[in-house]
BAMI-143039 format. One record per residue (C-alpha): residue number from 1; residue in one letter; x, y negated, z negated. Coordinates in nm, 4 decimals, always signed. Each point is the difference from the previous one (the first is absolute). Example, Ala and Ser with C-alpha at 12.3 -4.5 7.8 and 13.67 -1.06 7.14 Angstrom:
2
<1,'a',<+1.2300,+0.4500,-0.7800>> <2,'s',<+0.1370,-0.3440,+0.0660>> 
# end
This chain:
448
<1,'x',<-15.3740,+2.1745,+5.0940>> <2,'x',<+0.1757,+0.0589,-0.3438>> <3,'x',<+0.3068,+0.2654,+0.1235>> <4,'x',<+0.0581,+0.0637,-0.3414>> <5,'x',<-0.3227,+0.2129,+0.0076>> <6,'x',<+0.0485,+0.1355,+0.3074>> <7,'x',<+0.1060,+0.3818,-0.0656>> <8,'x',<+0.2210,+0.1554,+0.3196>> <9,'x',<-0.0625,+0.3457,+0.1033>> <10,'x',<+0.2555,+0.1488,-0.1828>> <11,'x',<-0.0760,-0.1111,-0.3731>> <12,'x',<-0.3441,+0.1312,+0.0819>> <13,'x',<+0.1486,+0.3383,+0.1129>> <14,'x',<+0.1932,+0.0013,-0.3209>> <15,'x',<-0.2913,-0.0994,-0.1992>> <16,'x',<-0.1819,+0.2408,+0.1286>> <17,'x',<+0.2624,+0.2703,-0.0168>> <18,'x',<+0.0437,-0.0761,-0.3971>> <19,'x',<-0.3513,+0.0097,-0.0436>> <20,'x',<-0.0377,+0.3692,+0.1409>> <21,'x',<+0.3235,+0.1002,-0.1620>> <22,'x',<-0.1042,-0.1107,-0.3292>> <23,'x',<-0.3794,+0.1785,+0.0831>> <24,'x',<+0.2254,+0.2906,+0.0858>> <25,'x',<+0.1709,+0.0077,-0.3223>> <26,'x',<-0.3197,+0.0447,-0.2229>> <27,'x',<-0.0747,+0.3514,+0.1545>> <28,'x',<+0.2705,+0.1449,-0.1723>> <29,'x',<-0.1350,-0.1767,-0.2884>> <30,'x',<-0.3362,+0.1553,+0.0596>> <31,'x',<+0.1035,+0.3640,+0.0405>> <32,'x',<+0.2957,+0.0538,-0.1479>> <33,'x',<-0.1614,+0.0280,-0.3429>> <34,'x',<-0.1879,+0.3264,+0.1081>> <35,'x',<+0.3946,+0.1387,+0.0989>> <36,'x',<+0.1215,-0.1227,-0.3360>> <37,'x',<-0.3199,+0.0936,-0.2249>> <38,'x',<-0.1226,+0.2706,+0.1296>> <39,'x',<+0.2341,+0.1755,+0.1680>> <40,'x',<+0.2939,-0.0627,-0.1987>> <41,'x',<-0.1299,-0.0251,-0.3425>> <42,'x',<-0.3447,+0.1452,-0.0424>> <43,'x',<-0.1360,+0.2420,+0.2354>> <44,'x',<+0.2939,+0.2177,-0.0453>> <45,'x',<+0.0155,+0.0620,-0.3273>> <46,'x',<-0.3790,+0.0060,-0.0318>> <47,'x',<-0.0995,+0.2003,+0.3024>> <48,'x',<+0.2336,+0.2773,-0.0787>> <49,'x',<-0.2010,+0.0153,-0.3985>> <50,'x',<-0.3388,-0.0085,+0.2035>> <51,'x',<+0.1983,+0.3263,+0.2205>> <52,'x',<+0.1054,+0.1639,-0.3232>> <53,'x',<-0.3616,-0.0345,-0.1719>> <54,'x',<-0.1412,+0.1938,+0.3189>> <55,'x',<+0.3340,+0.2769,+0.0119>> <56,'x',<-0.0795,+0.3020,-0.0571>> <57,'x',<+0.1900,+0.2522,-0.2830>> <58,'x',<+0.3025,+0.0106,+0.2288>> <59,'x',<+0.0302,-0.3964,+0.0367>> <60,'x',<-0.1360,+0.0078,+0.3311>> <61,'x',<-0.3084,-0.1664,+0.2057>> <62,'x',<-0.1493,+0.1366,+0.3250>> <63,'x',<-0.0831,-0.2631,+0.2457>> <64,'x',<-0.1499,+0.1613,+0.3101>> <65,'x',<+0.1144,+0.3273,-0.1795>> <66,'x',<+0.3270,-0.0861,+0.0272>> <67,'x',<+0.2002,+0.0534,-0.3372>> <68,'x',<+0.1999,-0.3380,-0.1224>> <69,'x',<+0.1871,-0.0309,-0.3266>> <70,'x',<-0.1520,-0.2763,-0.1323>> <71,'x',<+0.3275,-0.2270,-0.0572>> <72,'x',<+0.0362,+0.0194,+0.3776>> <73,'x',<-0.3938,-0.0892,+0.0917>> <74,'x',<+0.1203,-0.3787,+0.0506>> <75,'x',<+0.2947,+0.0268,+0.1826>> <76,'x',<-0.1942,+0.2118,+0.2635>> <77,'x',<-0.2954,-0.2764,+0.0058>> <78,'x',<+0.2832,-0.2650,+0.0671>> <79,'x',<+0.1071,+0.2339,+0.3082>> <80,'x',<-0.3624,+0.0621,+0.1210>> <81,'x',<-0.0530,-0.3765,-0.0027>> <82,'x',<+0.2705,-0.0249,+0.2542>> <83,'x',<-0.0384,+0.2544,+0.2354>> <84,'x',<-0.3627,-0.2101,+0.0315>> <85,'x',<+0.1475,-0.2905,+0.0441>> <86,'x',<+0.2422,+0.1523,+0.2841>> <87,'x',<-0.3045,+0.0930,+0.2041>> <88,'x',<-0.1700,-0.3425,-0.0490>> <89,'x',<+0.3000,-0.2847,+0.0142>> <90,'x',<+0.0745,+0.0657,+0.3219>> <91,'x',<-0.3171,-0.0350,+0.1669>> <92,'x',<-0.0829,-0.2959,-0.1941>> <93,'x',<+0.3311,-0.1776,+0.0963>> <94,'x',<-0.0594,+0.0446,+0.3919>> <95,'x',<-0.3396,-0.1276,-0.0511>> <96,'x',<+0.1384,-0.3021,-0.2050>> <97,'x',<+0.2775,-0.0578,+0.2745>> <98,'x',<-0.2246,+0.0703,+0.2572>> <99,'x',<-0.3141,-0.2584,-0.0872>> <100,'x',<+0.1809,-0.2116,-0.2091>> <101,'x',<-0.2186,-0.0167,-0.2988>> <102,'x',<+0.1868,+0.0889,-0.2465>> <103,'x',<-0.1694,-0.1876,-0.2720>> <104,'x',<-0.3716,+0.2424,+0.0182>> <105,'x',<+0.2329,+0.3223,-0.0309>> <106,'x',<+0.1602,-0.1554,-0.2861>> <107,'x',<-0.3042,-0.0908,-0.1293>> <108,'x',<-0.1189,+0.3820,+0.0063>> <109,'x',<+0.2780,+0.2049,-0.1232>> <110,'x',<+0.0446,-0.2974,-0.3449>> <111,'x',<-0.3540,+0.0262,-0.0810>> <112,'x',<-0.0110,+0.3872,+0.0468>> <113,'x',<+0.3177,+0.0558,-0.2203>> <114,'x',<-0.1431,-0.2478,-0.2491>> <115,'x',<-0.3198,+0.1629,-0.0594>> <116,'x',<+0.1330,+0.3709,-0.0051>> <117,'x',<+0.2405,-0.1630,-0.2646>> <118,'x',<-0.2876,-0.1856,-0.1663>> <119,'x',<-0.2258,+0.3321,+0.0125>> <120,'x',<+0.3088,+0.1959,-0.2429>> <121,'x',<-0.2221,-0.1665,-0.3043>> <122,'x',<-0.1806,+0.3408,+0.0706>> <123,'x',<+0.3031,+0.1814,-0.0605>> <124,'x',<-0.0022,+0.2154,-0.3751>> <125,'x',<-0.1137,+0.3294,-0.1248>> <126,'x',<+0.1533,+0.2834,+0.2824>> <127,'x',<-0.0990,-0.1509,+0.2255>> <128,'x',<+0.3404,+0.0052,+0.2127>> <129,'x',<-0.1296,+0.0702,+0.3752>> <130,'x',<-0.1594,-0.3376,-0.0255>> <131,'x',<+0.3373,-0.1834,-0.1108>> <132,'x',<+0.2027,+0.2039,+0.2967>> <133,'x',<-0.2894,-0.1417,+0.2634>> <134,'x',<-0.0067,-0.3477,-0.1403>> <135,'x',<+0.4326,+0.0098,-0.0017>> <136,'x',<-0.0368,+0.1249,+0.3148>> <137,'x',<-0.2123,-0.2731,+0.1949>> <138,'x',<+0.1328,-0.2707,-0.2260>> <139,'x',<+0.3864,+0.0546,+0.0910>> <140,'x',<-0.1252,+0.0852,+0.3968>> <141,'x',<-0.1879,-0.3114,+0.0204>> <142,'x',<+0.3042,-0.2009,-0.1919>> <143,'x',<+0.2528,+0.1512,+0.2569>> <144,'x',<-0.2280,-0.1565,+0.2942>> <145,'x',<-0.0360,-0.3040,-0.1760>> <146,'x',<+0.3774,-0.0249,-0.0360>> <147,'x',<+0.1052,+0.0780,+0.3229>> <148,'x',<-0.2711,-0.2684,+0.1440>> <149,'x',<+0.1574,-0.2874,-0.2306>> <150,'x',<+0.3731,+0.0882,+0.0522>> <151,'x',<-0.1049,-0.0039,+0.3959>> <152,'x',<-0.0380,-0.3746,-0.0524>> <153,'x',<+0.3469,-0.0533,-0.1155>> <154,'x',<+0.1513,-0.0339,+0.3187>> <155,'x',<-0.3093,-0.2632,+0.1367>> <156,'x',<+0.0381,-0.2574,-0.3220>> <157,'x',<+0.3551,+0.0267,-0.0670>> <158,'x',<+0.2796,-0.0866,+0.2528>> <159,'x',<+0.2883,+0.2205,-0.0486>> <160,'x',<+0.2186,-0.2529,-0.1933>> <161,'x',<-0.2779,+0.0570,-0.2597>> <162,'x',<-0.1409,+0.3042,-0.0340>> <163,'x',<+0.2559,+0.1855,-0.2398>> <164,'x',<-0.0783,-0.3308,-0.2082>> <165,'x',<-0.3798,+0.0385,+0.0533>> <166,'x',<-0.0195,+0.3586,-0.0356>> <167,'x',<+0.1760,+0.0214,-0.3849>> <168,'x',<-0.2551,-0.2991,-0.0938>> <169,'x',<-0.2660,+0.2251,+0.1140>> <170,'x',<+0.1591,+0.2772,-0.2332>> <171,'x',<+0.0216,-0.2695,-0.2563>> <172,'x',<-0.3442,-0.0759,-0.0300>> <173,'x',<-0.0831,+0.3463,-0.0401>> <174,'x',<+0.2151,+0.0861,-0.2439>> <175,'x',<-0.1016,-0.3357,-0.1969>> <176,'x',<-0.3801,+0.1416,+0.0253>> <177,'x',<+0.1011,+0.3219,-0.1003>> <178,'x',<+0.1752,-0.1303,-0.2960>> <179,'x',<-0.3120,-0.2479,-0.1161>> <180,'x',<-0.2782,+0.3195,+0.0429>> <181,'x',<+0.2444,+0.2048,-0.2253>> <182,'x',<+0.0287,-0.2006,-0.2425>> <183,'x',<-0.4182,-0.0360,-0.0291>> <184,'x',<+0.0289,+0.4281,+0.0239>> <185,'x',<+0.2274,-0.0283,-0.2840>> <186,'x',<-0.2195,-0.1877,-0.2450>> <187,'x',<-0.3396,+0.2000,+0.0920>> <188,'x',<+0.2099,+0.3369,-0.0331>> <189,'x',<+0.1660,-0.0883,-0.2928>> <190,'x',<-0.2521,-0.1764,-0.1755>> <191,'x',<-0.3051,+0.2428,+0.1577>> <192,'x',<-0.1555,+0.0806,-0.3644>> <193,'x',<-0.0694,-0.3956,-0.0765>> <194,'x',<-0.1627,-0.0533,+0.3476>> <195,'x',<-0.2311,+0.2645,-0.0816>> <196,'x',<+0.1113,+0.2402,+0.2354>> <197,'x',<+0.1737,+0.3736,-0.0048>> <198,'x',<+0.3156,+0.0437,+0.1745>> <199,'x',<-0.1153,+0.1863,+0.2904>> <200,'x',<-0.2389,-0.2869,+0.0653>> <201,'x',<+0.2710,-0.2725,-0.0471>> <202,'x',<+0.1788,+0.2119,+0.3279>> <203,'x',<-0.2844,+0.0061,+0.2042>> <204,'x',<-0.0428,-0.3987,-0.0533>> <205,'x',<+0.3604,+0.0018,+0.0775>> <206,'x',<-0.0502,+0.1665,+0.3174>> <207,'x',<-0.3496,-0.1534,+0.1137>> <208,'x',<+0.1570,-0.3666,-0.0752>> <209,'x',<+0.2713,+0.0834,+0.2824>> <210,'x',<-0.2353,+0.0228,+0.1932>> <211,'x',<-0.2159,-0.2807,-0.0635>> <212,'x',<+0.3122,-0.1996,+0.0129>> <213,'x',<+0.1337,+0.1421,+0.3452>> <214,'x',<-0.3614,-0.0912,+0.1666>> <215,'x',<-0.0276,-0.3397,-0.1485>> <216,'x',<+0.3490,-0.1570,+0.1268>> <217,'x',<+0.0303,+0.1487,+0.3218>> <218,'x',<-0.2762,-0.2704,+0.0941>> <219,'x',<+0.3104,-0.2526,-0.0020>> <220,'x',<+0.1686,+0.1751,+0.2565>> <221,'x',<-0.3013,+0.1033,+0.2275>> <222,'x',<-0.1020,-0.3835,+0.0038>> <223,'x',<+0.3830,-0.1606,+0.0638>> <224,'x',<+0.1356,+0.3077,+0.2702>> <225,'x',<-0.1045,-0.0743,+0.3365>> <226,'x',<-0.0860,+0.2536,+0.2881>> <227,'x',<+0.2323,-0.0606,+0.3150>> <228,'x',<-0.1555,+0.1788,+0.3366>> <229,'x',<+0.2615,+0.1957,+0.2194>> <230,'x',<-0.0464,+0.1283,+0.3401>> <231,'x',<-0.2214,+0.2735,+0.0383>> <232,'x',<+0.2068,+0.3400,-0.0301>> <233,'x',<-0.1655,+0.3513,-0.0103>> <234,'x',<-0.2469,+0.1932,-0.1682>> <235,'x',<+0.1617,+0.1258,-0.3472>> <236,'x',<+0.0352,+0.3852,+0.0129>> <237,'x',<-0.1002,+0.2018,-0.3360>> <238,'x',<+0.2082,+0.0432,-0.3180>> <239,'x',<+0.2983,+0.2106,+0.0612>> <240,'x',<-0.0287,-0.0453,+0.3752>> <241,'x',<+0.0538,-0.3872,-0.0475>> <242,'x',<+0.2791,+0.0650,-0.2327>> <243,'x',<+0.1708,+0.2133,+0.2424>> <244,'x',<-0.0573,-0.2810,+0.2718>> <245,'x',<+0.1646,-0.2456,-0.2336>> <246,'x',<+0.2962,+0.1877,-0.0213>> <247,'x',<+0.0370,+0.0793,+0.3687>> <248,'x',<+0.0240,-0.3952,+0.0283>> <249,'x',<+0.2462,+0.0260,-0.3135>> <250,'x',<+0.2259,+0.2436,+0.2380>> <251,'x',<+0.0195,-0.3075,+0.2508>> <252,'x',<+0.1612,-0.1977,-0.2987>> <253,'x',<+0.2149,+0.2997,-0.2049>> <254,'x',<+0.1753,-0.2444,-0.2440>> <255,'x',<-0.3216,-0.1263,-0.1578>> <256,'x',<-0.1138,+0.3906,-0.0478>> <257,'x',<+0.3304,+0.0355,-0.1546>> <258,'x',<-0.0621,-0.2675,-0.2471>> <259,'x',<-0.3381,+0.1639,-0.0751>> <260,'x',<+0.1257,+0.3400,-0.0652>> <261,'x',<+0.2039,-0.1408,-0.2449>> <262,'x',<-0.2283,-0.1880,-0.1565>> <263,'x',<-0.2229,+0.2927,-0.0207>> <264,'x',<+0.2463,+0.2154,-0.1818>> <265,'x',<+0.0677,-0.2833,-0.2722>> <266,'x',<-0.3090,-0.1424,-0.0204>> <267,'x',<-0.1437,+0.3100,-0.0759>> <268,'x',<+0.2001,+0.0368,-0.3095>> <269,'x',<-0.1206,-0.3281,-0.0692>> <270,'x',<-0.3585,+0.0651,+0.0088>> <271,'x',<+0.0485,+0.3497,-0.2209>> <272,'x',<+0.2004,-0.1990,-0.3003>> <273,'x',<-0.3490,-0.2247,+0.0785>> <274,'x',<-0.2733,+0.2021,-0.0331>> <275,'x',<+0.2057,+0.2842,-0.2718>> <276,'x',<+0.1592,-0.2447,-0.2587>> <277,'x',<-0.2953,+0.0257,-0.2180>> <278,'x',<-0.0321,+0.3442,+0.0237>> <279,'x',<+0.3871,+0.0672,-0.1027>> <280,'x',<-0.0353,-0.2321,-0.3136>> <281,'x',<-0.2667,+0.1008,-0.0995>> <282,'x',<-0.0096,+0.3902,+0.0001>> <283,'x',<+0.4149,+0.0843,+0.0314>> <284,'x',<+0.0800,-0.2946,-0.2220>> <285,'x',<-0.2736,-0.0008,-0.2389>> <286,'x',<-0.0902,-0.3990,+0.0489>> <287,'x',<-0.2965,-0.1209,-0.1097>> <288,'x',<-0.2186,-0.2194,+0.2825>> <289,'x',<+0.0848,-0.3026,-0.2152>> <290,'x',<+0.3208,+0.0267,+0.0616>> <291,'x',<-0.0337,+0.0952,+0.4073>> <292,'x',<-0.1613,-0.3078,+0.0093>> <293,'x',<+0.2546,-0.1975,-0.1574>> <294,'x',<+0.2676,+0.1625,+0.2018>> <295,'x',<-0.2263,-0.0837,+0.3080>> <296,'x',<-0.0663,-0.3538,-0.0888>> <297,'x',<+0.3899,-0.0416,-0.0409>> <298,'x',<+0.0561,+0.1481,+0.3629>> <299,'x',<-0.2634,-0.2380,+0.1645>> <300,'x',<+0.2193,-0.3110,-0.1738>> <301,'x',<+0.2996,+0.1229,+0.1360>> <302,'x',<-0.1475,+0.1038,+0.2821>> <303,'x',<-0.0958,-0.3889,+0.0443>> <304,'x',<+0.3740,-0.1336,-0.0039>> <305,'x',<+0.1492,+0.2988,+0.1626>> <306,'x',<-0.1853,-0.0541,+0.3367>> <307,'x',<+0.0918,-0.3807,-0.0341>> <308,'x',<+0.3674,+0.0961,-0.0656>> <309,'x',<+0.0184,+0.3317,+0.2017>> <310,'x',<-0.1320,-0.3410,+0.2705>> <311,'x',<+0.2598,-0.2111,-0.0453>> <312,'x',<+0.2810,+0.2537,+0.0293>> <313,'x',<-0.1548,+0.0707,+0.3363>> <314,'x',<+0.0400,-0.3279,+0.1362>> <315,'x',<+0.3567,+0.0431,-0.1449>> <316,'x',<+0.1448,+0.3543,+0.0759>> <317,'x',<-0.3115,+0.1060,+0.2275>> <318,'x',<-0.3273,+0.2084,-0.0228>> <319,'x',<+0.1857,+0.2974,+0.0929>> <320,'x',<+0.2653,-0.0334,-0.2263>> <321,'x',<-0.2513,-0.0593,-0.2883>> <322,'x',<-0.1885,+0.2710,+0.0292>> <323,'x',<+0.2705,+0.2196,+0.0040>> <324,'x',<+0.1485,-0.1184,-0.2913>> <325,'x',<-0.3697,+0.0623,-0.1533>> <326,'x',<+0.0240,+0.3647,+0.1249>> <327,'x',<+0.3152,+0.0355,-0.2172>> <328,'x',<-0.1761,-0.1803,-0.3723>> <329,'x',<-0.3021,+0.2468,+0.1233>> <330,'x',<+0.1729,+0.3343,+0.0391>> <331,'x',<+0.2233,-0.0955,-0.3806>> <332,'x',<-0.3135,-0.0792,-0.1431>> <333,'x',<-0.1946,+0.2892,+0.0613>> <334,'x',<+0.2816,+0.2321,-0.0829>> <335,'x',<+0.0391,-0.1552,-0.3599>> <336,'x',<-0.3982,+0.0743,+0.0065>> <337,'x',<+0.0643,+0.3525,-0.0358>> <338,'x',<+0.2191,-0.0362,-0.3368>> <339,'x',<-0.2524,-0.2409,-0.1718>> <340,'x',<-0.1093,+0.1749,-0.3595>> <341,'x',<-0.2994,+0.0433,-0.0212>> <342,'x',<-0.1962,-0.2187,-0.2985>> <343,'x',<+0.2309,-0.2722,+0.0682>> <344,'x',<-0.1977,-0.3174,+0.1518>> <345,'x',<+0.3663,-0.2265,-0.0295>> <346,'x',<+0.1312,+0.2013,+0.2778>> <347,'x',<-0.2851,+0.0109,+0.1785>> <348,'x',<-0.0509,-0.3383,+0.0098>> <349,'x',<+0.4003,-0.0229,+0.1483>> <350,'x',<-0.0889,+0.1885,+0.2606>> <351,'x',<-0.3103,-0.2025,+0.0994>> <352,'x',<+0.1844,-0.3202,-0.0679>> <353,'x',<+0.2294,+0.1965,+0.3183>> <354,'x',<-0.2719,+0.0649,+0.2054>> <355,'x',<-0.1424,-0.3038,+0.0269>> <356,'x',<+0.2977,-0.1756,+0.0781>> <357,'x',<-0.0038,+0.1635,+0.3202>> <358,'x',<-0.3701,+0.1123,+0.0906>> <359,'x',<-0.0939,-0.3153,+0.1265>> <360,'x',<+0.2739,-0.0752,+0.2256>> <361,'x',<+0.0507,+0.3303,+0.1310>> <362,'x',<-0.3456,-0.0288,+0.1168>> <363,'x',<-0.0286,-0.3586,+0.0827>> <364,'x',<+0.3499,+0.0077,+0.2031>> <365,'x',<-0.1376,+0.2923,+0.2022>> <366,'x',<-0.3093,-0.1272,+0.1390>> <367,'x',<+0.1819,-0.3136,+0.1281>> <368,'x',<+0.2672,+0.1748,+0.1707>> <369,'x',<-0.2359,+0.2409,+0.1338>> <370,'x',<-0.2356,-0.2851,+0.1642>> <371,'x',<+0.3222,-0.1183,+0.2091>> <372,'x',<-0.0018,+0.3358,+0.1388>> <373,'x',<-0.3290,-0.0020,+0.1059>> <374,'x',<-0.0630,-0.1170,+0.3794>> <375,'x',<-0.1999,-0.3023,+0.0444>> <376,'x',<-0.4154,+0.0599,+0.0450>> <377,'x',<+0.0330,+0.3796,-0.1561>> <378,'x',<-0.0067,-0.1561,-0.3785>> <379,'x',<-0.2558,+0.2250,-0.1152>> <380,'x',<+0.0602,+0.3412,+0.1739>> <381,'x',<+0.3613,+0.0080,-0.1126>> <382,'x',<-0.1089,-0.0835,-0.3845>> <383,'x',<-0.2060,+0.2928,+0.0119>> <384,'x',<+0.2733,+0.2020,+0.0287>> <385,'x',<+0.1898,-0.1862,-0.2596>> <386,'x',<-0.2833,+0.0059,-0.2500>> <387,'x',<+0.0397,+0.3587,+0.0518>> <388,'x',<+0.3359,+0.0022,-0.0952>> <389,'x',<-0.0643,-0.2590,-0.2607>> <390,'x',<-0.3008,+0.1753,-0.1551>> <391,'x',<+0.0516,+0.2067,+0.1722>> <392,'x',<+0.1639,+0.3331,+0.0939>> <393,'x',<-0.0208,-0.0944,-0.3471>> <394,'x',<-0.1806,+0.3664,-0.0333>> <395,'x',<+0.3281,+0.1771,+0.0117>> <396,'x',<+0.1403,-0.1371,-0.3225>> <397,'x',<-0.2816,+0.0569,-0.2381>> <398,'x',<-0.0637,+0.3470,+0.1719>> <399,'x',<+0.3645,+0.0584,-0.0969>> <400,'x',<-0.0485,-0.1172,-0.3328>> <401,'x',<-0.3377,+0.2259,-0.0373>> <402,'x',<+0.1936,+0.3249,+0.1188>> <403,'x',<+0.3042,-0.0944,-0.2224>> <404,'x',<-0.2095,-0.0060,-0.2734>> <405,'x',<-0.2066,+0.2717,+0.0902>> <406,'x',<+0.2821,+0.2395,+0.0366>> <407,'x',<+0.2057,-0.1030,-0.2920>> <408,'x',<-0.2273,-0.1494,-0.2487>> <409,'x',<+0.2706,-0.2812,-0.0640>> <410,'x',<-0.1242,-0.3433,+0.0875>> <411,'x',<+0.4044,-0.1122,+0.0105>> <412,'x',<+0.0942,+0.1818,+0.2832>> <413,'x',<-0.2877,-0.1277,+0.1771>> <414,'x',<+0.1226,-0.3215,-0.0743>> <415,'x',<+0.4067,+0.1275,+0.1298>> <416,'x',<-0.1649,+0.1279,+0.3510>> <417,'x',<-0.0545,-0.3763,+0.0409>> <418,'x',<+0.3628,-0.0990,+0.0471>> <419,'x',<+0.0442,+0.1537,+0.3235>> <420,'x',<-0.2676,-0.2188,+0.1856>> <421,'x',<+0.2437,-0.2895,-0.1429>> <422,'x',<+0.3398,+0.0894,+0.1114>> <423,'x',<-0.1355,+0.1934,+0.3200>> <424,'x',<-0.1739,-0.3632,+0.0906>> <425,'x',<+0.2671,-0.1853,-0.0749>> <426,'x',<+0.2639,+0.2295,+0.2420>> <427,'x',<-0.3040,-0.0755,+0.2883>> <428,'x',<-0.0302,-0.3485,-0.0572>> <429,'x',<+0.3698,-0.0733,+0.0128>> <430,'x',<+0.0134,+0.1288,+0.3594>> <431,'x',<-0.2274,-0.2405,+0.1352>> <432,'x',<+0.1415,-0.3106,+0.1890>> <433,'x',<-0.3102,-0.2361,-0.0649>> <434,'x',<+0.1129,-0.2963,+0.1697>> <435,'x',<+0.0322,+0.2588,+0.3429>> <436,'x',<-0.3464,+0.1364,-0.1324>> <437,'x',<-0.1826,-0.3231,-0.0229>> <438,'x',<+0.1538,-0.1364,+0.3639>> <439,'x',<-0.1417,+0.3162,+0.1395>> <440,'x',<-0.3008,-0.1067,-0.1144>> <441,'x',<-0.0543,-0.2793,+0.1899>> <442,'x',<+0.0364,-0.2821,-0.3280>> <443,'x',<+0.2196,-0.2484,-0.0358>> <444,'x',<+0.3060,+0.1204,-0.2400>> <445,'x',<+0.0047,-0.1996,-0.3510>> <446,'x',<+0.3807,-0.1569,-0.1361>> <447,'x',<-0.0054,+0.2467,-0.2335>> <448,'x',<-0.1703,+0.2838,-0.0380>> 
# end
């Protein structure tokens, strides 16, 4: 027999392990457009015209009788969308842990989000209740989806590579992003010669997310593999699941440090997300064009800061990282409340700053969290993290509603931000992770 051919064990472990990795990667590819497209850039903006077209006299709509100033209508539909995902994440990660097929849950929860994302083609006239429900499942079903693909960090990565793995992943997201911008860019800019009206020219915008997300997450549902676990209880329902998880979370109290705090910062996180738009566009007087330049210029930066917000890691450690991220974050949303308004130059400065740091603050997190995680509970304990990541995520656009709603000024919306940054970063710096990840039963990396 010809050795040379003969492949040990091993290589085909790591074969096999690059293969899933690099299946792994193109989900973020697939989905992160609908976070950068619609969420970001489009639906914002747009749903909150849609609100105003249905306000009454006052500048207020009535959903369920309830009256909402219409600048505020989004923020609140970002905040619905999580508290649905809070009662559904939970019981789908103890089913995933518990069965062991992830990939069919996956499955679900991507091809719901993409065809609620898909369906906001339907979205123009007044007709705002339909944006709110489509927002609503689409960001519910994306925070599933998100906390079953991070789950499999931990079973394709040893922990030498995940921080390295887990900014790639961010990577190819942000390079997707970037690449459906710039088609948004041409049809919105160039909407009259395609024969199309502006309003249209959004809604393709938004559908195409959609159509996107759907068609690449077949790369990862054919490369991830299902791994069965021992048979473990029924999962309870919704909040009652949750509340189980974090009983088990008492038994190991440095990991539900580390969420906390990443629940305070991320949260700021998400808000600068999901409100940008909004603040440049109806504080700052921006036109959409220029969002969506500023947008495509934080998904290229985005690219190279998770890459180098990576390699510091392996230098200084995760920890030390994403503290140092914390800091850039909490400076750069500060000099966000002094931008002038009509001035796209400074707005693009202050995108150039948050990308820098968006993808590594994120990227850096989920690795460090998945060494916290103990072995054979993957899925259940990412349920609580895509909580926090999308996550208690309600509490910062809810702010940012109320703000606005009570002052009228979309700035110091934007300055109640600040404290989820520094308050994070005081949390954060109190956790010992290497104690935290020994406690959880996994083997301590070099440096970490």
């Amino acid at each position: 027999m010809d050795t040379d051919t003969v492949r040990s064990p091993a290589a085909d472990d790591t074969a096999g392990r690059r293969r899933e990795q690099r299946g792994w990667y193109f989900y973020d590819w697939a989905c992160s457009v609908y976070s950068t497209t619609v969420v970001t850039v489009f639906l914002g903006p747009y749903l909150t015209t849609v609100a105003e077209a249905a306000a009454d006299a006052d500048g207020f709509v009535h959903p369920l009788g309830v009256p909402v100033r219409a600048g505020s209508f989004f923020a609140y539909a970002v905040s619905l969308s999580v508290v649905v995902a809070v009662l559904v994440m939970p019981l789908v990660g103890a089913a995933a842990d518990r069965t062991g097929r992830k990939k069919p849950l996956l499955a679900a929860a991507a091809y719901t989000g993409a065809a609620a994302t898909a369906g906001m083609f339907f979205l123009d006239g007044d007709r705002y209740l339909l944006g709110g429900l489509l927002l609503v499942v689409a960001n519910a079903a994306q925070s599933v989806a998100m906390m079953l693909y991070n789950s499999y960090l931990p079973q394709i990565a040893p922990p030498e590579e995940r921080d390295a793995v887990s900014s790639r992943g961010w990577a190819f997201g942000y390079a997707a992003g970037a690449l459906v911008l710039v088609a948004n860019l041409v049809l919105y800019t160039g909407h009259d010669s395609f024969g199309v009206s502006e309003g249209m020219a959004v809604r393709i915008c938004l559908a195409s997310a959609g159509l996107w997300w759907g068609a690449f997450a077949l790369i990862p549902l054919r490369r991830l593999r299902d791994r069965r676990t021992p048979a473990r209880e029924a999962a309870l329902p919704g909040f009652r699941q949750l509340a189980a998880t974090v009983r088990d979370m008492r038994r190991h109290p440095l990991t539900l440090a580390f969420l906390v705090a990443y629940l305070v910062y991320n949260d700021g996180i998400q808000t600068v997300i999901s409100q940008a738009s909004v603040y440049g566009s109806k504080e700052l007087g921006l036109g959409q064009s220029t969002l969506i330049v500023a947008v495509l210029l934080v998904q290229v930066l985005a690219v190279a800061g998770a890459l180098l917000l990576g390699r510091l890691a392996r230098r200084y450690g995760a920890k030390r990282t994403i503290l140092g991220s914390l800091v850039a974050w909490t400076l750069t949303l500060a000099a966000g409340y002094f931008l002038p308004a009509g001035a796209p130059v400074w707005f693009f400065v202050l995108a150039a700053g948050i990308g820098l740091v968006l993808g590594g603050s994120q990227a850096l997190s989920r690795s460090l969290f998945s060494h916290l995680v103990p072995p054979g509970k993957e899925a259940e304990y990412f349920s609580a993290y895509e909580i926090s990541d999308r996550g208690l995520s309600w509490l910062g656009p809810l702010l940012f509603g109320l703000t606005y709603q009570l002052t009228g000024s979309y700035r110091d919306a934007i300055l109640s931000l600040v404290g989820f940054f520094v308050l994070g970063f005081v949390l954060l710096a109190r956790v010992p992770v290497r104690r935290a990840i020994a406690d959880a039963g996994n083997p301590v990396p070099q440096r970490i």
